[in-house]
MOPAC internal coordinates of N, CA, C and O (Angstrom, degrees):
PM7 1SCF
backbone

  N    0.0000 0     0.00 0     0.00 0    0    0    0
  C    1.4521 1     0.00 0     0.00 0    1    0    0
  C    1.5326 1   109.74 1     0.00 0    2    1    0
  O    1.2310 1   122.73 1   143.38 1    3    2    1
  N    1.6282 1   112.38 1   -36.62 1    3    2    1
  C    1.4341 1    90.58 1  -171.25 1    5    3    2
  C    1.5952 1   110.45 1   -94.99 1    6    5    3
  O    1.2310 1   112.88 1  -176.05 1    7    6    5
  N    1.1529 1   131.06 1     3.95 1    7    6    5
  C    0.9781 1   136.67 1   151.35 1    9    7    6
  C    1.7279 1   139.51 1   -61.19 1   10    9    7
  O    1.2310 1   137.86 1   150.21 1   11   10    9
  N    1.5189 1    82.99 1   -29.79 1   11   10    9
  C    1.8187 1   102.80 1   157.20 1   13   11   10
  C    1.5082 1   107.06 1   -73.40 1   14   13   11
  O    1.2310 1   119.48 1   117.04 1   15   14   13
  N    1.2220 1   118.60 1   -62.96 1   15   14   13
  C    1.8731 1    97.82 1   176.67 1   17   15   14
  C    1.0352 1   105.60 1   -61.13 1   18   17   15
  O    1.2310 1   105.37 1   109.69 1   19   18   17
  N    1.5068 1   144.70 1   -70.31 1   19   18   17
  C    1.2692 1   127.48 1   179.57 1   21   19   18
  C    2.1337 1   108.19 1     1.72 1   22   21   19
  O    1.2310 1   131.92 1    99.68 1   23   22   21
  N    1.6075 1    94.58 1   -80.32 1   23   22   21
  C    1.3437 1    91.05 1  -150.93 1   25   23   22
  C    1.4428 1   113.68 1   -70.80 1   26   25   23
  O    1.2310 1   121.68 1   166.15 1   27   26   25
  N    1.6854 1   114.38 1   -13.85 1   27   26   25
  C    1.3293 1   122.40 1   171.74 1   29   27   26
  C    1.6596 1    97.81 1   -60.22 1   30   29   27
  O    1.2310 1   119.36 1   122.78 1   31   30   29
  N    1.1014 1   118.82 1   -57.22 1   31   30   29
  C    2.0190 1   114.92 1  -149.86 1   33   31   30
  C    1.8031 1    97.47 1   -81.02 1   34   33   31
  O    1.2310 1   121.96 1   173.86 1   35   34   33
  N    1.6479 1   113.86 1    -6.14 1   35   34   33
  C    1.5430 1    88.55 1  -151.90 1   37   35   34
  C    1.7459 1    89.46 1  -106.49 1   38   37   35
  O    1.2310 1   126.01 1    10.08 1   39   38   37
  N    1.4189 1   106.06 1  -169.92 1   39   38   37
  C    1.5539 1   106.03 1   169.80 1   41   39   38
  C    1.1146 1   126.45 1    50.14 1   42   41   39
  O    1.2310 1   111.71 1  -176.32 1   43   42   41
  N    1.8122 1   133.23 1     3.68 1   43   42   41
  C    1.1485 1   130.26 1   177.74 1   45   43   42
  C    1.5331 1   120.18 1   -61.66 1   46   45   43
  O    1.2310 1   102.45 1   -16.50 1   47   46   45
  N    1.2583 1   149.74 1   163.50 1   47   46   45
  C    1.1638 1   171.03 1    71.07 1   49   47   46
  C    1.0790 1   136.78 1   -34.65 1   50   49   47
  O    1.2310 1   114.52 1   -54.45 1   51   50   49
  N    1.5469 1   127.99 1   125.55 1   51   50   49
  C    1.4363 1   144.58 1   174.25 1   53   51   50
  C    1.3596 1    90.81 1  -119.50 1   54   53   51
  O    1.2310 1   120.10 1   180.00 1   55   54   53
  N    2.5147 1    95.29 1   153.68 1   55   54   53
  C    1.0148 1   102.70 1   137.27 1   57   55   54
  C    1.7335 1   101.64 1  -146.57 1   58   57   55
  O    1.2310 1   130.21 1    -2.14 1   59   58   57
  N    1.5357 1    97.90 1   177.86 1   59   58   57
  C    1.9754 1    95.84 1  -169.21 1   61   59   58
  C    1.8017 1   101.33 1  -103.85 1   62   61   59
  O    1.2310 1   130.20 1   -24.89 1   63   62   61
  N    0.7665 1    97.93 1   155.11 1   63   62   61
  C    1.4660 1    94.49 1  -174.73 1   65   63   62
  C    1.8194 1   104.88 1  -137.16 1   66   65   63
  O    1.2310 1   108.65 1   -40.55 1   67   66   65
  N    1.0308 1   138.83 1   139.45 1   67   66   65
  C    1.3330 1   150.87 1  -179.35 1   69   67   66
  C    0.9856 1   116.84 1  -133.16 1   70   69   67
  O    1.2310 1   104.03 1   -76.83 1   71   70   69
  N    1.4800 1   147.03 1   103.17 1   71   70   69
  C    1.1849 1   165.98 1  -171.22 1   73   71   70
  C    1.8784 1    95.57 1    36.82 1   74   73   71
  O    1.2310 1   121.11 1    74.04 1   75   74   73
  N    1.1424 1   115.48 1  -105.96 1   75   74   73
  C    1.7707 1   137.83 1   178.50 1   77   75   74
  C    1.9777 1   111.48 1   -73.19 1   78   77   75
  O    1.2310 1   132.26 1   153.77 1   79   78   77
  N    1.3401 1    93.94 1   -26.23 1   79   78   77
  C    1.7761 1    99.93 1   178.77 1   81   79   78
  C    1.4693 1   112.76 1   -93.23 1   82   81   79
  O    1.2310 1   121.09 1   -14.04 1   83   82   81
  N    1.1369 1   115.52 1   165.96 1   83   82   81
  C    1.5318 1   133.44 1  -169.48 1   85   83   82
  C    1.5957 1   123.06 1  -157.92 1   86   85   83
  O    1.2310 1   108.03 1   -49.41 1   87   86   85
  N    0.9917 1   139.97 1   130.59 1   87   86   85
  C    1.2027 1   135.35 1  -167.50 1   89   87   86
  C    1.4772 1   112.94 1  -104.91 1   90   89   87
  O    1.2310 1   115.72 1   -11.23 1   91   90   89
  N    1.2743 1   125.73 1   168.77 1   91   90   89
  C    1.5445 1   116.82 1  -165.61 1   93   91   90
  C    1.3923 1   108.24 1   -68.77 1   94   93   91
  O    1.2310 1   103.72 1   -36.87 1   95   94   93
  N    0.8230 1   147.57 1   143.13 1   95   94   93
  C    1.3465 1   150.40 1   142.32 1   97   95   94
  C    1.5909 1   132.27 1   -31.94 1   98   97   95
  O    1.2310 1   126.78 1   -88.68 1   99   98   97
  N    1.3079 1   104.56 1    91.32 1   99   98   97
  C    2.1088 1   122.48 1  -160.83 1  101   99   98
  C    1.2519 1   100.56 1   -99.59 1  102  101   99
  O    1.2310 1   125.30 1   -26.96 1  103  102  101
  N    1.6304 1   107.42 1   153.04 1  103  102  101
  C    1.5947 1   109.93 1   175.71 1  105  103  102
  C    1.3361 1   133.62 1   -98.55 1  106  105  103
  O    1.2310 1   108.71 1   -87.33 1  107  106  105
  N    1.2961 1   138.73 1    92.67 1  107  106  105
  C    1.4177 1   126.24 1  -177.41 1  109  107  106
  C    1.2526 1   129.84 1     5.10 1  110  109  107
  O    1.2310 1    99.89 1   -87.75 1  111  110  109
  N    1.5170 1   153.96 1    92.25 1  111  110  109
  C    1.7747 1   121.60 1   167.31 1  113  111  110
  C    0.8456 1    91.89 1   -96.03 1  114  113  111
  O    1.2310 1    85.61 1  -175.07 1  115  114  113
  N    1.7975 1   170.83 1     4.93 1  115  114  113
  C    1.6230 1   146.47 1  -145.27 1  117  115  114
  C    1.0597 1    77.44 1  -175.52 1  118  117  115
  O    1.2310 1   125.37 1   -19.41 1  119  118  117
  N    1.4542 1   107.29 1   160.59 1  119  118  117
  C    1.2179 1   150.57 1   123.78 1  121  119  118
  C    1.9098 1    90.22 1   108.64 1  122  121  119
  O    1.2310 1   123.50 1    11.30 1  123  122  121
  N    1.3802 1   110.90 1  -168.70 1  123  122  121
  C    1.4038 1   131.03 1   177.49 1  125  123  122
  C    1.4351 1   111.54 1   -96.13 1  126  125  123
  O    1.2310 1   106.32 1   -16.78 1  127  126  125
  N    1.2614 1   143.02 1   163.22 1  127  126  125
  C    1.4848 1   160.47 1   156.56 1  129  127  126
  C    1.3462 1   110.01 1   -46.69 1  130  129  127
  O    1.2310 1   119.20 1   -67.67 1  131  130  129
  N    1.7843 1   119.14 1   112.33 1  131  130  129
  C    1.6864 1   100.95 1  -160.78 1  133  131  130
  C    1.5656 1    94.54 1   -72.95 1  134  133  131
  O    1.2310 1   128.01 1   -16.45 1  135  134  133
  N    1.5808 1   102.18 1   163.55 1  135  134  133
  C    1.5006 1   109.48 1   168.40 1  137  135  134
  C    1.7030 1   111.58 1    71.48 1  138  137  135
  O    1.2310 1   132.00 1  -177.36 1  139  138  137
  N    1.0397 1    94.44 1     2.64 1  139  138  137
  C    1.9679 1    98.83 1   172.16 1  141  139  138
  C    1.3085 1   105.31 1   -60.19 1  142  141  139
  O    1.2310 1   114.85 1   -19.90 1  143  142  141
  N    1.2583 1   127.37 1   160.10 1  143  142  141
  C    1.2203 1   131.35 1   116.34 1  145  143  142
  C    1.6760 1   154.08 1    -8.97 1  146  145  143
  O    1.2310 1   129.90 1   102.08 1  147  146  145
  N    1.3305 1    98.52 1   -77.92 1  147  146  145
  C    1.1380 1   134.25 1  -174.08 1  149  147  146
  C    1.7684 1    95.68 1   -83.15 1  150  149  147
  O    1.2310 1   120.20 1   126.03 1  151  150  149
  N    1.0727 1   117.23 1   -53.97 1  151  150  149
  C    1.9885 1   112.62 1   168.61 1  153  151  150
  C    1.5238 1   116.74 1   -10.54 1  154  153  151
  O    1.2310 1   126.67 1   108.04 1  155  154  153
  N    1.8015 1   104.78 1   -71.96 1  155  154  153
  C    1.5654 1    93.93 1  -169.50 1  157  155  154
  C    1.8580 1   104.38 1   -80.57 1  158  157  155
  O    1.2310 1   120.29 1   149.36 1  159  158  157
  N    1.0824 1   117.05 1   -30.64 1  159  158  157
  C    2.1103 1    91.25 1   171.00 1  161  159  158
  C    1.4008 1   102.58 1   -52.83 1  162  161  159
  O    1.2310 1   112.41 1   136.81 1  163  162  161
  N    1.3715 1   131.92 1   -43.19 1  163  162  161
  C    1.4889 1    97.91 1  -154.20 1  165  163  162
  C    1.4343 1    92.97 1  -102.55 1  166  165  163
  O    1.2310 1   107.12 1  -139.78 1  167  166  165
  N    1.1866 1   141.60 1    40.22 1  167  166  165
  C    1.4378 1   157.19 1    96.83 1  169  167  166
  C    1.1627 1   118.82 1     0.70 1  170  169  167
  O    1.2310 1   135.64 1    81.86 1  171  170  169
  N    1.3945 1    87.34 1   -98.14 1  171  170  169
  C    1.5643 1   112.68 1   169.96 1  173  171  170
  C    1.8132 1   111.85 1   -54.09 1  174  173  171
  O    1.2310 1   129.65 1   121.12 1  175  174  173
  N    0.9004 1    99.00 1   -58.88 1  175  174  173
  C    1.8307 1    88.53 1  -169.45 1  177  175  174
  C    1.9164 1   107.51 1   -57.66 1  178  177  175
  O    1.2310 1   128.63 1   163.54 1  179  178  177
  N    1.4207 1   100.97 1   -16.46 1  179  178  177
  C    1.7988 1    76.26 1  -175.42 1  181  179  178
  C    2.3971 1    91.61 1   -97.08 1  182  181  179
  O    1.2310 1   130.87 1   162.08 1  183  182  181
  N    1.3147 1    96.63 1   -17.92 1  183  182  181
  C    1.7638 1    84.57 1   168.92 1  185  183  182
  C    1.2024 1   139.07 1   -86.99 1  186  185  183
  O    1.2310 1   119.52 1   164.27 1  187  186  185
  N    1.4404 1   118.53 1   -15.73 1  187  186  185
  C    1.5048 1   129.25 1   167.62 1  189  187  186
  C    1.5932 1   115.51 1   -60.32 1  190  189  187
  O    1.2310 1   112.49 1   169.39 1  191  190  189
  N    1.4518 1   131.77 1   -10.61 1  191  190  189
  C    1.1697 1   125.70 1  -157.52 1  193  191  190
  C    2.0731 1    95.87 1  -150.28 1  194  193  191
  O    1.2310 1   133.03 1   178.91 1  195  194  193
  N    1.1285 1    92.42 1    -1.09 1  195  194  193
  C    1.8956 1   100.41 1   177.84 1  197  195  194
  C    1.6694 1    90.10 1   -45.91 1  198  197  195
  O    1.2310 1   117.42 1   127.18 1  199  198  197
  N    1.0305 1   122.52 1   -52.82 1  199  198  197
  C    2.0944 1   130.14 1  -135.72 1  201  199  198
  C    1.5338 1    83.63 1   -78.97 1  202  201  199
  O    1.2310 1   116.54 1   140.15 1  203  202  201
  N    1.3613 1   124.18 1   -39.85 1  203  202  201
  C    1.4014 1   141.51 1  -162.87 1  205  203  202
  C    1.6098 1   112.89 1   -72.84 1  206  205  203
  O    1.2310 1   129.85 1   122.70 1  207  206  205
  N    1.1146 1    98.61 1   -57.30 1  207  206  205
  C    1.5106 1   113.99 1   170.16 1  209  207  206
  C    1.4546 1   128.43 1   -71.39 1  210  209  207
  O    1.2310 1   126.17 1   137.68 1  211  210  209
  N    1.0494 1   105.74 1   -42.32 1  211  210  209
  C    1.7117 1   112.30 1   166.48 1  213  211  210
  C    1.4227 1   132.27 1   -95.26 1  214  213  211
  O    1.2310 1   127.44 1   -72.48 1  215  214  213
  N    1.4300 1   103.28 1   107.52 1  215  214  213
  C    1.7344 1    92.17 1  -162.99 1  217  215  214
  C    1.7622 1    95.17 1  -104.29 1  218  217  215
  O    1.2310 1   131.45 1    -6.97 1  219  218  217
  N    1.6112 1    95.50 1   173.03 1  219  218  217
  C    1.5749 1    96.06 1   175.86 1  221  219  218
  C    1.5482 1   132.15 1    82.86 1  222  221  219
  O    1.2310 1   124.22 1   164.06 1  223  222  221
  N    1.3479 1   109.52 1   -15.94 1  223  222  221
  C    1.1430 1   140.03 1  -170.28 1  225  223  222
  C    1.8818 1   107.03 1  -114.09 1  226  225  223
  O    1.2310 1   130.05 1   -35.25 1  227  226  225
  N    1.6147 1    98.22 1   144.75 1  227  226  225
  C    1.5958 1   110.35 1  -171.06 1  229  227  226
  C    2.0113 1    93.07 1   -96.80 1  230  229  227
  O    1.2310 1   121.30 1   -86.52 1  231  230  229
  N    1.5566 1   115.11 1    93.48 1  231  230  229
  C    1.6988 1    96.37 1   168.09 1  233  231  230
  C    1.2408 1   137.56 1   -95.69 1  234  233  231
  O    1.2310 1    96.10 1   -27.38 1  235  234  233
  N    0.9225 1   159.70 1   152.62 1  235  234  233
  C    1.5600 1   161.33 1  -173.47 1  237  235  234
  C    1.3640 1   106.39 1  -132.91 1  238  237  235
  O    1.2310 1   131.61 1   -54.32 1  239  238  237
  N    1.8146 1    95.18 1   125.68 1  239  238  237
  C    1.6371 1   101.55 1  -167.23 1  241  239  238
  C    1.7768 1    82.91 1  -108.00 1  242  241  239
  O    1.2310 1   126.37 1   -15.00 1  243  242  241
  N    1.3875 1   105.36 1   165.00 1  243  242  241
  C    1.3049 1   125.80 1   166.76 1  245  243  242
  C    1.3952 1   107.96 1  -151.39 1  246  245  243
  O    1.2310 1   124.57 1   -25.11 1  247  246  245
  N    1.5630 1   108.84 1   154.89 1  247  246  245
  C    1.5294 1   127.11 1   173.36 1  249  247  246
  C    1.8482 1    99.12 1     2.04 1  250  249  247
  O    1.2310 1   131.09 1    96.52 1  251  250  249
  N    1.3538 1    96.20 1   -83.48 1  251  250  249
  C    1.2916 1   108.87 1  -150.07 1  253  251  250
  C    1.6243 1    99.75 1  -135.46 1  254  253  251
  O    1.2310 1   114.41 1  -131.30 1  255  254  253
  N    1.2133 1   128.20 1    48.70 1  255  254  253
  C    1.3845 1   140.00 1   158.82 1  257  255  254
  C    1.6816 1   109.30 1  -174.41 1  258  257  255
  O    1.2310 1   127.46 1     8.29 1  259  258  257
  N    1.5935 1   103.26 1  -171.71 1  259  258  257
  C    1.4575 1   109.56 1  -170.04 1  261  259  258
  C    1.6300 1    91.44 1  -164.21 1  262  261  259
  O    1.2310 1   134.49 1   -33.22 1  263  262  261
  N    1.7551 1    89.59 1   146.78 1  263  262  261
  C    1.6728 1    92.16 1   165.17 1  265  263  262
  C    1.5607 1    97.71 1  -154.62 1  266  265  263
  O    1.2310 1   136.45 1   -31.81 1  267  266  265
  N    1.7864 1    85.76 1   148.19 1  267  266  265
  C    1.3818 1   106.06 1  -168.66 1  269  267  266
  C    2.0061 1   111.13 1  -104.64 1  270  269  267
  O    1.2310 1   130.78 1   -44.88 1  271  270  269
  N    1.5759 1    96.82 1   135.12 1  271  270  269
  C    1.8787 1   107.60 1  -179.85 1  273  271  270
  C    0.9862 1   109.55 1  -101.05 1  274  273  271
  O    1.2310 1   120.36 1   -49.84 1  275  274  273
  N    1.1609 1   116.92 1   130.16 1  275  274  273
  C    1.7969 1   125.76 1  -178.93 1  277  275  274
  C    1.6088 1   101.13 1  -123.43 1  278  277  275
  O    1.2310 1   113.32 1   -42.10 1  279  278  277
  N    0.9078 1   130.24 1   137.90 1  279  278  277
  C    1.2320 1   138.00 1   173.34 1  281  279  278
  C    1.8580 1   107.03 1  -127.74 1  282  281  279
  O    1.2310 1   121.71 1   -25.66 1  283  282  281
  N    1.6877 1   114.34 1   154.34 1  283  282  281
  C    1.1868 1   103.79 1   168.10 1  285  283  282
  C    1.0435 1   128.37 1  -129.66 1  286  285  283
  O    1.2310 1   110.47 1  -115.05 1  287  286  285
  N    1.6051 1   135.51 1    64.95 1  287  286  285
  C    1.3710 1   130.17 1  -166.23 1  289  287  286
  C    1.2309 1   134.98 1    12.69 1  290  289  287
  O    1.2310 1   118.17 1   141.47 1  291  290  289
  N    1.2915 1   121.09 1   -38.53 1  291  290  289
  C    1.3183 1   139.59 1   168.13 1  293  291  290
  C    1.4872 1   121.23 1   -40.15 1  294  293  291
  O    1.2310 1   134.35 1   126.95 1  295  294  293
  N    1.3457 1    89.85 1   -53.05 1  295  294  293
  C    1.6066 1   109.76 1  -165.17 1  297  295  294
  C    1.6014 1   116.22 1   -64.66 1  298  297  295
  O    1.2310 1   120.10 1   180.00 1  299  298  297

C-alpha cells in the first residue's frame, strides 16, 4: 500500500498550455494531481485528525489547505 502512494504522489509533471504556447515542463513536489480522484479523500484523511495529531502548535484550517505556527520561547 505504501508503495502505491509513493508512486501515485511522487515524480509527477505538469505543463500549461495556452492556445499555440506551452511552458517548459516542471516537476510536482506537493500537493495531489489536480482533478484526481483520490486528491479530496486523502484530503480529508490527513485533515480530520491534523488538531489531534499535532499538539503544541497554533493551526488554521481553511477550505482546502492548512498552516501550521511554531513559535520558540527562546526567541
Amino acid at each position: 500500500m505504501n508503495q502505491w502512494f509513493k508512486s501515485y504522489l511522487s515524480e509527477r509533471k505538469q505543463i500549461t498550455s495556452i492556445r499555440d504556447r506551452h511552458s517548459d515542463i516542471g516537476s510536482v513536489t506537493v500537493g495531489v494531481p489536480p482533478g484526481s480522484v483520490l486528491g479530496p479523500v486523502l484530503f480529508l484523511l490527513y485533515i480530520n485528525d491534523i488538531c489531534n495529531a499535532i499538539t503544541d502548535v497554533k493551526i488554521k484550517l481553511f477550505a482546502d489547505d492548512s498552516n501550521l505556527f511554531l513559535h520558540d520561547a527562546s526567541l
